[in-house]
TIRO-295981 format. One line per 5 residues: their letters; for each residue x, y, z of N, C-alpha, C. Coordinates in steps of 0.2 Angstrom, whole numbers, plus 5000, padded with zeros to 4 digits. Example, Ala and Ser with C-alpha at 12.3 -4.5 7.8 and 13.67 -1.06 7.14 Angstrom:
REM TIRO-295981
as	5066 4972 5039 5062 4978 5039 5066 4984 5039 | 5064 4989 5035 5068 4995 5036 5064 5000 5039
REM end
This chain:
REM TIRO-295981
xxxxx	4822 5018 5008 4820 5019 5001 4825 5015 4996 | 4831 5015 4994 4837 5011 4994 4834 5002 4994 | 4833 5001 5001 4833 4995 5002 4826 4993 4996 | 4820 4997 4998 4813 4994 4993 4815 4994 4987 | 4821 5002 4985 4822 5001 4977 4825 4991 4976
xxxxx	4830 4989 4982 4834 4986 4979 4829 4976 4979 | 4825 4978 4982 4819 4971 4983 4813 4973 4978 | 4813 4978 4976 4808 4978 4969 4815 4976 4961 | 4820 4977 4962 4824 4977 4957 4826 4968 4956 | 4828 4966 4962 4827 4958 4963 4820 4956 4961
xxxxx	4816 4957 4962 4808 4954 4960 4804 4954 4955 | 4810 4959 4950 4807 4960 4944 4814 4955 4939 | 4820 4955 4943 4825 4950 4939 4823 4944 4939 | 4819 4941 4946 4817 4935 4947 4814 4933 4942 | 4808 4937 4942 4801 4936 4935 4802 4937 4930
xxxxx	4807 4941 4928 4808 4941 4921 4807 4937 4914 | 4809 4929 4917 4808 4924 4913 4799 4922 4912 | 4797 4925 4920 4790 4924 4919 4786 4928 4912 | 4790 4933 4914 4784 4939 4909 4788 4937 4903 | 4794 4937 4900 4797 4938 4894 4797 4930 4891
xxxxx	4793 4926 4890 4795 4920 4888 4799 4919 4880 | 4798 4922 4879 4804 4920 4872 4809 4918 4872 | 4810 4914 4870 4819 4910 4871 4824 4917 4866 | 4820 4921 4863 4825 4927 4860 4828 4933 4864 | 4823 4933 4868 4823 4937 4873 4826 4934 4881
xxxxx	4826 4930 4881 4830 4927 4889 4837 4924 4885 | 4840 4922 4878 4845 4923 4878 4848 4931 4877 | 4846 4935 4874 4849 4939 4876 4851 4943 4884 | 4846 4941 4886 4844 4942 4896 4851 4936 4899 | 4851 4930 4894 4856 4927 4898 4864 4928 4895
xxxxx	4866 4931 4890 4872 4934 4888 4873 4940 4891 | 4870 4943 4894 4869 4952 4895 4871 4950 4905 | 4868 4943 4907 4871 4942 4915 4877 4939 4914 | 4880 4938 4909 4886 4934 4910 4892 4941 4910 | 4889 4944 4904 4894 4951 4905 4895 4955 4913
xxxxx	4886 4956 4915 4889 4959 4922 4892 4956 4928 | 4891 4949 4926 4894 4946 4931 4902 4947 4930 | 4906 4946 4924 4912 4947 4923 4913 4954 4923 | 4910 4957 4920 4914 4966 4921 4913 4968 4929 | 4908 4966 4931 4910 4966 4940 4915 4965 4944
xxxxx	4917 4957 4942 4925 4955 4944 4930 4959 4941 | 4929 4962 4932 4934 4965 4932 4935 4973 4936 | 4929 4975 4935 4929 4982 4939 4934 4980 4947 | 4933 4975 4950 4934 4976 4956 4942 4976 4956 | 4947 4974 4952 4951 4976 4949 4953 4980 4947
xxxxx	4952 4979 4941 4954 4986 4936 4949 4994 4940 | 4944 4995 4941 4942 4999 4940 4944 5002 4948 | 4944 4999 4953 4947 5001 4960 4954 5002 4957 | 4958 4999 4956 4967 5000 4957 4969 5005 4950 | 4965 5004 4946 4967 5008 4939 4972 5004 4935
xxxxx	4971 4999 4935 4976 4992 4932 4970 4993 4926 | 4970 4994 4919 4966 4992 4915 4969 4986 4912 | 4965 4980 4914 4968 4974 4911 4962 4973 4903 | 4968 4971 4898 4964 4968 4894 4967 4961 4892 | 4967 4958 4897 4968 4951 4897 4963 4945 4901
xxxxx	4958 4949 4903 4952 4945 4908 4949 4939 4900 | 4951 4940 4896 4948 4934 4892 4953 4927 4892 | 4957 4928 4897 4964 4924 4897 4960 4919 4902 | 4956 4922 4906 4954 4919 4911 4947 4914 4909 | 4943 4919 4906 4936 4919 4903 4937 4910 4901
xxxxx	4940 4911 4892 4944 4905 4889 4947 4898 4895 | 4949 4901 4898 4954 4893 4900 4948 4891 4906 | 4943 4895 4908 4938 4892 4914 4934 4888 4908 | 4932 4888 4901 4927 4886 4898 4933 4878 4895 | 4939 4881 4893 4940 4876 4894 4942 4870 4897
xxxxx	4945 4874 4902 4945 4868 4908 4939 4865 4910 | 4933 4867 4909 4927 4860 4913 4926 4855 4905 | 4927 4856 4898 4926 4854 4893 4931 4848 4895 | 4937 4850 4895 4944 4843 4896 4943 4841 4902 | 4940 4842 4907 4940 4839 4911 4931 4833 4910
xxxxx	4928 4837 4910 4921 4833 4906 4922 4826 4900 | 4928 4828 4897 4929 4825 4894 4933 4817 4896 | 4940 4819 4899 4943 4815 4903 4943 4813 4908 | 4937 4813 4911 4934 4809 4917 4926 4808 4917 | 4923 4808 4910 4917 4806 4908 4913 4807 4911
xxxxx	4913 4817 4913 4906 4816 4917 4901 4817 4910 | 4894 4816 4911 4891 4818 4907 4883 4822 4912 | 4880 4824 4907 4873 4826 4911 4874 4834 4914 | 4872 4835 4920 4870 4839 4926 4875 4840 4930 | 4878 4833 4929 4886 4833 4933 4891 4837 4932
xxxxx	4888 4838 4927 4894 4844 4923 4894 4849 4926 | 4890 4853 4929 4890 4859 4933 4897 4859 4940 | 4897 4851 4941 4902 4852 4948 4908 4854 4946 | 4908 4854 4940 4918 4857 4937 4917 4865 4938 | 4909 4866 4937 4911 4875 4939 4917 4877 4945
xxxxx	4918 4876 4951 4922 4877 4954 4929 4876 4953 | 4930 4870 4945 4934 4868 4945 4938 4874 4940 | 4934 4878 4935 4934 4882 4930 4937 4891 4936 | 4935 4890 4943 4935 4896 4946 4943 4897 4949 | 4944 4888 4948 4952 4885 4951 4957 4890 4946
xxxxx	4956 4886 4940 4960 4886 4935 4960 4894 4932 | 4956 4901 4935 4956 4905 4933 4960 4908 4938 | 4959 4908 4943 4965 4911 4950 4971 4908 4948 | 4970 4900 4946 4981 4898 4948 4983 4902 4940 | 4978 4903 4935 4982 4906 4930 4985 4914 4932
xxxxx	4981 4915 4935 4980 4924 4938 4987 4926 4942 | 4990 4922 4943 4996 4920 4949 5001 4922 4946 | 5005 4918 4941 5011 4920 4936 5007 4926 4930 | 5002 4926 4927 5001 4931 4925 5003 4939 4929 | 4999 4938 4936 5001 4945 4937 5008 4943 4940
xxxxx	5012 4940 4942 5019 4941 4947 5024 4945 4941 | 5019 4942 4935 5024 4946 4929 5022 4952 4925 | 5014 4954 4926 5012 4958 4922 5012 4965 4928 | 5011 4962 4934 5010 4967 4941 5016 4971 4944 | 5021 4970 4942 5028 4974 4943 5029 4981 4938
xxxxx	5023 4980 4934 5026 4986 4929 5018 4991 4933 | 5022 4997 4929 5015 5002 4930 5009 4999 4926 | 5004 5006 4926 4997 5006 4922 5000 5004 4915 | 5004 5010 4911 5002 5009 4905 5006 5003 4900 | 5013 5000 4904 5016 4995 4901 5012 4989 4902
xxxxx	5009 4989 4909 5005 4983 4911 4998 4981 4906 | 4994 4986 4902 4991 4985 4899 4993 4981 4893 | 4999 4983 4890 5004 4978 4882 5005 4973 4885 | 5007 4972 4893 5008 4963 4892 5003 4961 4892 | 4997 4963 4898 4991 4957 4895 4988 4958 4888
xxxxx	4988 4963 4884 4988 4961 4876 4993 4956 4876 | 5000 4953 4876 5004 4948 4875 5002 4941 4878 | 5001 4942 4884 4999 4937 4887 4993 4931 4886 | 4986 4935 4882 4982 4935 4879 4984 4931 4874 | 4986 4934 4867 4989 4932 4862 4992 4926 4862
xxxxx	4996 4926 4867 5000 4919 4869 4993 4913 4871 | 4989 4914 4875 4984 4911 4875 4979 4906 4870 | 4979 4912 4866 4975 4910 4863 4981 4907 4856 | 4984 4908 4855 4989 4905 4851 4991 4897 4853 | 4990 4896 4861 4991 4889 4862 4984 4886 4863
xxxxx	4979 4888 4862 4971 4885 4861 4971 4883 4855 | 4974 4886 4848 4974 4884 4841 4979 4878 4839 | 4985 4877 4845 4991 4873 4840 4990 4867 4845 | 4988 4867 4853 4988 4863 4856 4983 4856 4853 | 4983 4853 4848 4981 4851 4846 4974 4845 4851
xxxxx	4980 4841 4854 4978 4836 4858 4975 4835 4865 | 4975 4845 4866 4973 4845 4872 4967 4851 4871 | 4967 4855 4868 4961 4860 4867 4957 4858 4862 | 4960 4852 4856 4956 4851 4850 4954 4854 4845 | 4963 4861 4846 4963 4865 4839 4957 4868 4837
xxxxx	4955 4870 4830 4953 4873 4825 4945 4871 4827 | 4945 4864 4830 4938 4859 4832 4935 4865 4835 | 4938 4866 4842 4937 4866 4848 4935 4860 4852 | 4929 4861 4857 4930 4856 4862 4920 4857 4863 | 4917 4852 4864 4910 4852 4864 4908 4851 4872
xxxxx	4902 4854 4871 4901 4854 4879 4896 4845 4879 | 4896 4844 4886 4891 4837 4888 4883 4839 4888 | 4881 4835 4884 4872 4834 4881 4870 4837 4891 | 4866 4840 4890 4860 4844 4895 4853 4842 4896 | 4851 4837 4900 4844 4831 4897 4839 4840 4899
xxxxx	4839 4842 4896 4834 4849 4900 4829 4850 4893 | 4823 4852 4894 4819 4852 4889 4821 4859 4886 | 4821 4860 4879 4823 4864 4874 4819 4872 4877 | 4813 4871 4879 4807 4876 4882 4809 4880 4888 | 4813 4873 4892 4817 4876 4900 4823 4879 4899
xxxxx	4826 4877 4895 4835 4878 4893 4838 4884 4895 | 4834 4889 4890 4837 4897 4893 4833 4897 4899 | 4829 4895 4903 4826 4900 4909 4831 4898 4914 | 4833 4891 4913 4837 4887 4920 4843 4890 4919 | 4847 4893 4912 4853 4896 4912 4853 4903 4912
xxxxx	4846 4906 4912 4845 4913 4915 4846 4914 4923 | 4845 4907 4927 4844 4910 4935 4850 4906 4937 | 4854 4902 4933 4861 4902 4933 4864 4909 4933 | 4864 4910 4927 4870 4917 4924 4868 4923 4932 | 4861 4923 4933 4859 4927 4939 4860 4928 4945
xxxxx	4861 4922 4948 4865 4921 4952 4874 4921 4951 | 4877 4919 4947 4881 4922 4943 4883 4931 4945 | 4879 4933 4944 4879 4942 4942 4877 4944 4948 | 4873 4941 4953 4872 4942 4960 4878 4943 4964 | 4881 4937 4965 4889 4936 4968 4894 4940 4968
xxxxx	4894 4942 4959 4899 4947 4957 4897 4952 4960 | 4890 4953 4962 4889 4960 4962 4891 4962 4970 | 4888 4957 4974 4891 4956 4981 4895 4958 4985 | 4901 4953 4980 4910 4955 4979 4911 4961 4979 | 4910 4963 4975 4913 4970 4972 4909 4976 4978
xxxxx	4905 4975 4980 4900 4979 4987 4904 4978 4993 | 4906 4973 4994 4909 4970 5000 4918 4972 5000 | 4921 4973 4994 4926 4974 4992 4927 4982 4992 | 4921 4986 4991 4923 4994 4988 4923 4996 4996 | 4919 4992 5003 4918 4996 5010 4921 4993 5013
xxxxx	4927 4989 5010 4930 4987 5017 4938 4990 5015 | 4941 4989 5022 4948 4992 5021 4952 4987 5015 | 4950 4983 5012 4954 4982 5005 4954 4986 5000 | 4948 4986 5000 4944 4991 4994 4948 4998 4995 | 4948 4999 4999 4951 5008 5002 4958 5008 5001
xxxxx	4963 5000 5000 4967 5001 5000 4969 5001 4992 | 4964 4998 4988 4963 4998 4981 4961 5003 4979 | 4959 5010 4981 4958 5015 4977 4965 5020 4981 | 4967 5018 4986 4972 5021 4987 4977 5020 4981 | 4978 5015 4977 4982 5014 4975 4982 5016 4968
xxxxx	4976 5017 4966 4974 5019 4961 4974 5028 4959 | 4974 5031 4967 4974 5039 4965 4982 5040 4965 | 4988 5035 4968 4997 5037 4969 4996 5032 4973 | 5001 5029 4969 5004 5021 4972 5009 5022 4977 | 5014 5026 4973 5018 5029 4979 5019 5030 4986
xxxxx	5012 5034 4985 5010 5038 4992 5007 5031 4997 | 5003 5027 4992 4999 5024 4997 5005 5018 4999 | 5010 5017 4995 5017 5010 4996 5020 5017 5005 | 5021 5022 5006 5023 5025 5008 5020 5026 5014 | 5013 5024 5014 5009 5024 5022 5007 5017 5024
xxxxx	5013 5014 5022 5013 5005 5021 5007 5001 5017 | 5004 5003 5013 5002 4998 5008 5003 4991 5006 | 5004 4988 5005 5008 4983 5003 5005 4983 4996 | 5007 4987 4990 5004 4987 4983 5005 4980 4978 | 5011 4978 4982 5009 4972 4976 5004 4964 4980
xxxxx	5005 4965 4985 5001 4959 4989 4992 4963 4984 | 4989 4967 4987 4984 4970 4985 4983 4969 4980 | 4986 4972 4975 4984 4972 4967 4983 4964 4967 | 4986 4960 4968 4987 4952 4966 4982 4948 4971 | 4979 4951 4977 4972 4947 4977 4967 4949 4973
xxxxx	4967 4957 4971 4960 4957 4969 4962 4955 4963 | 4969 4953 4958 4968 4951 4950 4963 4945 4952 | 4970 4940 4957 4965 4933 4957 4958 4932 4960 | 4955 4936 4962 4948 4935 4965 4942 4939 4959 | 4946 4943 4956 4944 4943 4949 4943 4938 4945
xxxxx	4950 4935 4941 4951 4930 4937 4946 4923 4939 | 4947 4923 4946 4942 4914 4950 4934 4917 4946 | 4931 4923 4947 4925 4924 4945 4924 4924 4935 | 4930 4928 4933 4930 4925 4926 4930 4918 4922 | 4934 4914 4926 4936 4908 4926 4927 4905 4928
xxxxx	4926 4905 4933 4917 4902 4933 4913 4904 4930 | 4913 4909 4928 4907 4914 4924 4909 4912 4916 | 4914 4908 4913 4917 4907 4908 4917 4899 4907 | 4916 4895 4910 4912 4888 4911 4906 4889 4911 | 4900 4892 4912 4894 4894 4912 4894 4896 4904
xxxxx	4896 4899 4903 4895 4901 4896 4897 4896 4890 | 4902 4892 4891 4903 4885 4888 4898 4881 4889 | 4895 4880 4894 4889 4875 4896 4884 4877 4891 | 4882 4886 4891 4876 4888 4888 4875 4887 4881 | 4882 4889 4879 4885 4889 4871 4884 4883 4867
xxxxx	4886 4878 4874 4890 4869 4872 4895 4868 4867 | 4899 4874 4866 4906 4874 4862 4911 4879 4865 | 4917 4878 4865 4921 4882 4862 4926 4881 4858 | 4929 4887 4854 4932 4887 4850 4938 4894 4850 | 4944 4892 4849 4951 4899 4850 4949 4906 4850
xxxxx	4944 4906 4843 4942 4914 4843 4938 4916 4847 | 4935 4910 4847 4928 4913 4854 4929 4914 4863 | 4930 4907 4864 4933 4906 4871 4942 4912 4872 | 4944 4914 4868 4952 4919 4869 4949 4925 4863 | 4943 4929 4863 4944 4934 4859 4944 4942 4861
xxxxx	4948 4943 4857 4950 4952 4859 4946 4956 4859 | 4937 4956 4855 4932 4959 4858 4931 4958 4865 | 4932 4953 4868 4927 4952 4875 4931 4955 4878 | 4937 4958 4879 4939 4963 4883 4939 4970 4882 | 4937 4969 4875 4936 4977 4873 4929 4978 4876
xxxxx	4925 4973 4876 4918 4976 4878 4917 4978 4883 | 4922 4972 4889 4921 4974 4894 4925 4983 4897 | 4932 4983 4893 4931 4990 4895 4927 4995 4893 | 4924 4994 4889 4919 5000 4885 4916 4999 4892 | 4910 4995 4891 4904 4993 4897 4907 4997 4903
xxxxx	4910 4995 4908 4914 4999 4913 4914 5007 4911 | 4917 5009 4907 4918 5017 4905 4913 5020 4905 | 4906 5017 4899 4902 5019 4900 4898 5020 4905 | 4895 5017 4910 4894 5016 4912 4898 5022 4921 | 4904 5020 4921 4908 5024 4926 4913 5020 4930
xxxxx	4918 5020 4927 4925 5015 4930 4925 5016 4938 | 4925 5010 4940 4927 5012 4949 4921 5013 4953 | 4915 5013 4949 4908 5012 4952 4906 5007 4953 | 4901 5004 4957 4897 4999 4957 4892 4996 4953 | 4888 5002 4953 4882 5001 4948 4883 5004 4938
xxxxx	4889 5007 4939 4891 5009 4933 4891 5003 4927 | 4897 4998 4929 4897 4993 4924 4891 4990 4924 | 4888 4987 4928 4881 4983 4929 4877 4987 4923 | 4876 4993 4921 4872 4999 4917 4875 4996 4908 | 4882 4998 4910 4885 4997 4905 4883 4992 4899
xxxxx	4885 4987 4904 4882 4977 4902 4875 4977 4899 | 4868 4981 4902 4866 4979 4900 4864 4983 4896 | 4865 4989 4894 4863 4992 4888 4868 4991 4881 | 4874 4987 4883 4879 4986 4876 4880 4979 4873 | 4879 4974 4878 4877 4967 4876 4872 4966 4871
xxxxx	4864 4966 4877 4860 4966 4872 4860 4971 4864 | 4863 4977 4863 4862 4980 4858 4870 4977 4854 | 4871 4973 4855 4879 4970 4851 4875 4964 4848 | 4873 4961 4854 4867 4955 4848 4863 4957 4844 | 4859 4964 4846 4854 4963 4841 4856 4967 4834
xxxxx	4862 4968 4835 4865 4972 4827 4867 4964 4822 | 4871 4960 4827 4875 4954 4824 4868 4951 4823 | 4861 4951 4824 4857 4946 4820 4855 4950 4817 | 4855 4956 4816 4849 4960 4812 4852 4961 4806 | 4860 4962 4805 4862 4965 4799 4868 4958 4796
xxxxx	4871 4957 4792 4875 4951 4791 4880 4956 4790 | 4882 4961 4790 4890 4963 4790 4893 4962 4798 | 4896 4957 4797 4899 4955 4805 4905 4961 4809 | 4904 4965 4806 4909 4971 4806 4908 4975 4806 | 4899 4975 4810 4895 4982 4810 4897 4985 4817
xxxxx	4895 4979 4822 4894 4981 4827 4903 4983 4830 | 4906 4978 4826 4913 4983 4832 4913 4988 4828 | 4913 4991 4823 4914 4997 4819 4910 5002 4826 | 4904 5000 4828 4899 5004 4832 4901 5005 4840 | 4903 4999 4841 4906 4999 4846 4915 5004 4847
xxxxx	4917 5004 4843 4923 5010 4842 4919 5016 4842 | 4915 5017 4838 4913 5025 4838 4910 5026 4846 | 4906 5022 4846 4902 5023 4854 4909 5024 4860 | 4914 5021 4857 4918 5021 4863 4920 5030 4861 | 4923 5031 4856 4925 5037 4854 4920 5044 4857
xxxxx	4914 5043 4859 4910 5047 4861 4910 5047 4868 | 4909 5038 4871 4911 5040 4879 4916 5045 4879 | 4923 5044 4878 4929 5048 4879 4928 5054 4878 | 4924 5057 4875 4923 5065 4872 4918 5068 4876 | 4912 5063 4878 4908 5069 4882 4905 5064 4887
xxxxx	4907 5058 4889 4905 5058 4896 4910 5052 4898 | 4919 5057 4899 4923 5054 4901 4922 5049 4908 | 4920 5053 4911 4917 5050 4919 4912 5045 4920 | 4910 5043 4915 4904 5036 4914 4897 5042 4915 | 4891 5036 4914 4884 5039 4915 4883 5039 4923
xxxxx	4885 5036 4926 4883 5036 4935 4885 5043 4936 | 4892 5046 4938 4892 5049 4940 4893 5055 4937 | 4893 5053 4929 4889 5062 4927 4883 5064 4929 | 4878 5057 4928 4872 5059 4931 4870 5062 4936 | 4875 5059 4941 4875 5062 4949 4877 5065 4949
xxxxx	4880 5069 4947 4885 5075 4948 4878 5082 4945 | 4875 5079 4939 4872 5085 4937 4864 5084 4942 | 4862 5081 4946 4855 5079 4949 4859 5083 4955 | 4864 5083 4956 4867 5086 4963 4868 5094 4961 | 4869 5096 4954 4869 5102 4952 4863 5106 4953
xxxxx	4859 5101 4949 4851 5102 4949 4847 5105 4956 | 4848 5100 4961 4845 5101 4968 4849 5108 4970 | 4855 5110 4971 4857 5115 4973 4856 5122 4969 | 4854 5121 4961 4851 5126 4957 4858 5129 4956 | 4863 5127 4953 4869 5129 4954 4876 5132 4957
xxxxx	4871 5132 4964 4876 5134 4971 4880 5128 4973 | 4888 5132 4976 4890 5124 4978 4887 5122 4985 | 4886 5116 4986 4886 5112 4991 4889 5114 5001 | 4894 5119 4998 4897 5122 5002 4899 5128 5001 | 4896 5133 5005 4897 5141 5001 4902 5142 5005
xxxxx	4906 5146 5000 4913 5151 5002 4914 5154 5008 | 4918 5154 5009 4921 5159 5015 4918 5165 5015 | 4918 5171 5012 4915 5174 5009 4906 5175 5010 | 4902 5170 5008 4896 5171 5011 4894 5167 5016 | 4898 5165 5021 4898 5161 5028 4896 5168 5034
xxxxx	4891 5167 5038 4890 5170 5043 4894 5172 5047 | 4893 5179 5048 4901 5182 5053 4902 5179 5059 | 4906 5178 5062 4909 5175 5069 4906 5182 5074 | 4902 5180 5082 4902 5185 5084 4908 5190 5088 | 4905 5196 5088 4912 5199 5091 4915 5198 5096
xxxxx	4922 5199 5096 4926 5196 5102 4930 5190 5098 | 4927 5185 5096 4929 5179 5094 4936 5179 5088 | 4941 5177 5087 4942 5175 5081 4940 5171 5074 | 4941 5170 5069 4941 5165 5065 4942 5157 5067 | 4947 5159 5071 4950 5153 5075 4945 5149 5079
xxxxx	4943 5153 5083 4939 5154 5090 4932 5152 5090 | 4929 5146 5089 4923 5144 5089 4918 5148 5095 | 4910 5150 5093 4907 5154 5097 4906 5148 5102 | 4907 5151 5109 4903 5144 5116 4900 5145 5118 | 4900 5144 5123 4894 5145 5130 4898 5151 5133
xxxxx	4895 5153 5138 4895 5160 5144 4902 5155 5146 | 4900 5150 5149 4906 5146 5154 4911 5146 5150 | 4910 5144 5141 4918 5142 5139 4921 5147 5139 | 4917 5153 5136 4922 5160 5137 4925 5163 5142 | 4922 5160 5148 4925 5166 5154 4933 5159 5154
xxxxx	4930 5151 5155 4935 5148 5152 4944 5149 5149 | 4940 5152 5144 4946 5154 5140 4948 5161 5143 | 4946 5166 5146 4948 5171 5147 4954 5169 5152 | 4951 5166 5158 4955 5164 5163 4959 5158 5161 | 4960 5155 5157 4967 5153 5156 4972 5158 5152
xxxxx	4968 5161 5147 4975 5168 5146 4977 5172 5150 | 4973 5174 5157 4977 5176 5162 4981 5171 5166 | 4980 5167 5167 4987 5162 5169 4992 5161 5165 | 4992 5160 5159 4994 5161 5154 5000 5170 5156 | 4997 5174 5155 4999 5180 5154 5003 5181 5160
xxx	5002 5179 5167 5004 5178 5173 5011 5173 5172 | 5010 5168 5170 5018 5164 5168 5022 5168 5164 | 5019 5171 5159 5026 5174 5154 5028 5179 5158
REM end
């Protein structure tokens, strides 16, 4: 069941471009996969270890503009431009190295103010580095010989596979003994450093295998843009949306952020074209966040499942009481599982041996 869900769910992403051909509608579909793809890498992170970073635009930013400076400085133009993706996945991981050697020694809630500093400091040298990010300019992405007709659909099965991989990672990451050591850490760090953990090793692959996939997924987005600019490529929304998106949806899940993404993206664009107060949609996005936290602290996935699970047992729990569990037969104790004819005489005759040595 599962499986069919998961091959009709792929065969309608595939088509999507087929059925919806409006370039209004597939870029929304391609902004909306660039999110999942990144809140995935964040989730695997933040949402396993309980690190809330709100510094992933640190990474986002410098992957977009590392393939423009290098695009630039080594003259690629065209299609060729795409080979720097990997080069954007580099520059997101070696940043992620000294970020977290400094940001990963502190707990949750001190670690969250440095990446706000950390961040700030970013995007502060995007604006002044004149010579090398092209300030106030920003940095233009390389001409794409692609018909204006194909343009969003070739960047929709980019971003897609993009949002595939993350999604892979993070599946691959939550069943294996990593993951288990990432959520160990996340319920008592302590406890889990105490049954040899290695807490800081852990939290510092999964920032950098995070940060590699923001860093790609943040050059894909420069390519689709063909600009960036300090406030845009290093802005303090994109990490607020990212945690709302996770929350909503349910931190530490799988399919939770993926939900998130794609029900707050697209409704974030369509408020920014609909209305011109540029101040609407964060104004809505605070409230909305303010509402997750008040009545569905635990995101939608797992409220949902938890009351489907209520549902099916009509209110009973799952596992009934001691109290209405069927009596043990006589003879037996509480202790004393019932057996067979053999186990019992068994056990009788070892208590007479037993009773015979004392």
């Amino acid at each position: 069941m599962q499986a069919a869900a998961l091959v009709v769910l792929a065969a309608a992403a595939v088509g999507f471009p087929l059925v919806f051909g409006s370039p209004v509608v597939t870029n929304y579909a391609v902004y909306a996969l660039i999110f999942v793809a990144v809140v995935s890498a964040w989730n695997v992170f933040s949402g396993f270890s309980g690190y809330i970073s709100l510094g992933h635009a640190v990474f986002f930013g410098s992957g977009a503009y590392a393939v423009g400076i290098a695009a630039k400085d080594w003259h690629i133009t065209g299609t060729g431009v795409f080979a720097l993706l990997p080069l954007a996945a580099a520059v997101g991981a070696v940043i992620a190295v000294p970020f977290g050697l400094v940001a990963l020694r502190v707990r949750r809630h001190t670690f969250i103010v440095i990446t706000i500093a950390i961040f700030f400091i970013f995007q502060l040298m995007a604006y002044n580095l004149n010579s090398f990010t092209g300030g106030t300019i920003g940095m233009s992405a390389p001409f794409l010989p692609w018909s204006p007709t194909t343009f969003n659909d070739r960047f929709y099965y980019i971003t897609l596979a993009c949002a595939a991989a993350a999604v892979v990672m993070a599946v691959l990451i939550r069943r294996s003994r990593f993951g288990l050591q990432l959520r160990a850490i996340r319920d008592d760090e302590d406890r889990a450093r105490g049954l040899g953990v290695r807490t800081m090793r852990v939290k510092m692959t999964a920032f950098v295998l995070s940060a590699a996939v923001a860093g790609l997924v943040g050059g894909v987005w420069f390519l689709y843009l063909t600009q960036v600019l300090p406030n845009t490529g290093f802005d303090p929304l994109f990490d607020l949306s990212l945690v709302l998106m996770a929350f909503l949806g349910g931190l530490g899940t799988i399919s939770g952020p993926i939900i998130g993404a794609l029900i707050i993206e697209p409704g974030q664009l369509y408020l920014t074209i609909k209305y011109t107060n540029g101040y609407l949609s964060e104004i809505l996005l605070g409230a909305l966040f303010l509402l997750i936290v008040l009545f569905v602290p635990r995101g939608l996935v797992p409220t949902t499942s938890e009351r489907i699970k209520r549902a099916r047992t009509r209110g009973r729990p799952a596992v009934p009481p001691a109290s209405q569990r069927p009596a043990a037969p006589s003879g037996l104790t509480s202790e004393e599982p019932a057996t067979s004819d053999e186990g019992r005489r068994g056990l009788k005759a070892a208590r007479r041996r037993a009773g015979d040595q004392i």
